[in-house]
C-alpha positions in Angstrom: -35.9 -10.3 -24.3 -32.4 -10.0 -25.5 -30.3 -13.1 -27.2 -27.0 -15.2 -26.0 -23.9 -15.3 -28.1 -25.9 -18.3 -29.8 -28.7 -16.6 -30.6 -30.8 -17.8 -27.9 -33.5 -15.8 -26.2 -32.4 -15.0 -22.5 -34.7 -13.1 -20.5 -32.7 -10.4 -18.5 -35.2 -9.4 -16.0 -33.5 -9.1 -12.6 -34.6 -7.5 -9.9 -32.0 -4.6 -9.0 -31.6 -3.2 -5.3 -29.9 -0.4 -4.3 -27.7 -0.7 -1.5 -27.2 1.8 1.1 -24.7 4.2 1.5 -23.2 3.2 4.4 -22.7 -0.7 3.1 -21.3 1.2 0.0 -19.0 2.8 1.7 -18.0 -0.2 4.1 -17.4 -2.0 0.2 -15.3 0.8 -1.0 -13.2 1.1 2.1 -12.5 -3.0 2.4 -11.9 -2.9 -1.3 -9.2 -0.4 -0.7 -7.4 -2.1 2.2 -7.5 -5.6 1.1 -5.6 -3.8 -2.3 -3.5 -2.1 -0.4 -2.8 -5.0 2.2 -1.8 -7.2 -1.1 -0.1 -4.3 -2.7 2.3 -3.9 0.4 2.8 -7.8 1.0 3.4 -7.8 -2.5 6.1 -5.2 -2.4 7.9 -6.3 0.6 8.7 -9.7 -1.2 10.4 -8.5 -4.0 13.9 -8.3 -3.0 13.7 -11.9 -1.9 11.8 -13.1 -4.7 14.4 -10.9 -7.0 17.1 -13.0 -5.6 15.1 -16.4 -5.3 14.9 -15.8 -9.2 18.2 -15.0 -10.1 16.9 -11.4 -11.6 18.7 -8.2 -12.1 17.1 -4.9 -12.1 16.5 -4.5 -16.1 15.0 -8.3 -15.8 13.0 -7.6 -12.5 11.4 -4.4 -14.5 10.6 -6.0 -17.6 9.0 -8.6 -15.6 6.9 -6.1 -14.0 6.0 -3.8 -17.2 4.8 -7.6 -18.7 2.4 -7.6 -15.7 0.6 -4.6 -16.4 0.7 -5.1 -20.0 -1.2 -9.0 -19.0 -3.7 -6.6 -16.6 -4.6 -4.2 -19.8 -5.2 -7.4 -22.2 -7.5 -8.6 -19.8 -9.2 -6.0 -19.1 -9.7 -5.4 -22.5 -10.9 -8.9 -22.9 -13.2 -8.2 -20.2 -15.1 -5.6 -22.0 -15.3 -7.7 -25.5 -19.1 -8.4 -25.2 
């Protein structure tokens, strides 16, 4: 038994499986294109939503450096157990 954040008593026995590795595969490789389908949607879009905002290029880049700094804090939060 291991405890909660309160200090209650969970029980933590779950029954692991272990997939194949053909469906692990088929996971990795639809992980990868839907990323890289939102990645290039994404990309495509920015010149329009550049101009829809009213940014310049220093604006536009500090815009995107805040978005990955936002992805490390949460993925640091992520991990805070």
């Amino acid at each position: 038994m291991s405890t909660d954040f309160a200090g209650k008593a969970v029980n933590l026995n779950i029954p692991t499986t272990v997939a194949s590795p053909r469906i692990s595969r088929l996971a990795i490789v639809g992980f990868f294109f839907v990323s890289g389908f939102g990645f290039s949607t994404w990309s495509s879009r920015i010149p329009s939503q550049q101009q829809l905002l009213g940014l310049n290029e220093a604006q536009l880049g500090s815009v995107a450096l805040m978005s990955m700094f936002g992805l490390v804090i949460l993925w640091l939060v992520g991990r805070v157990k």
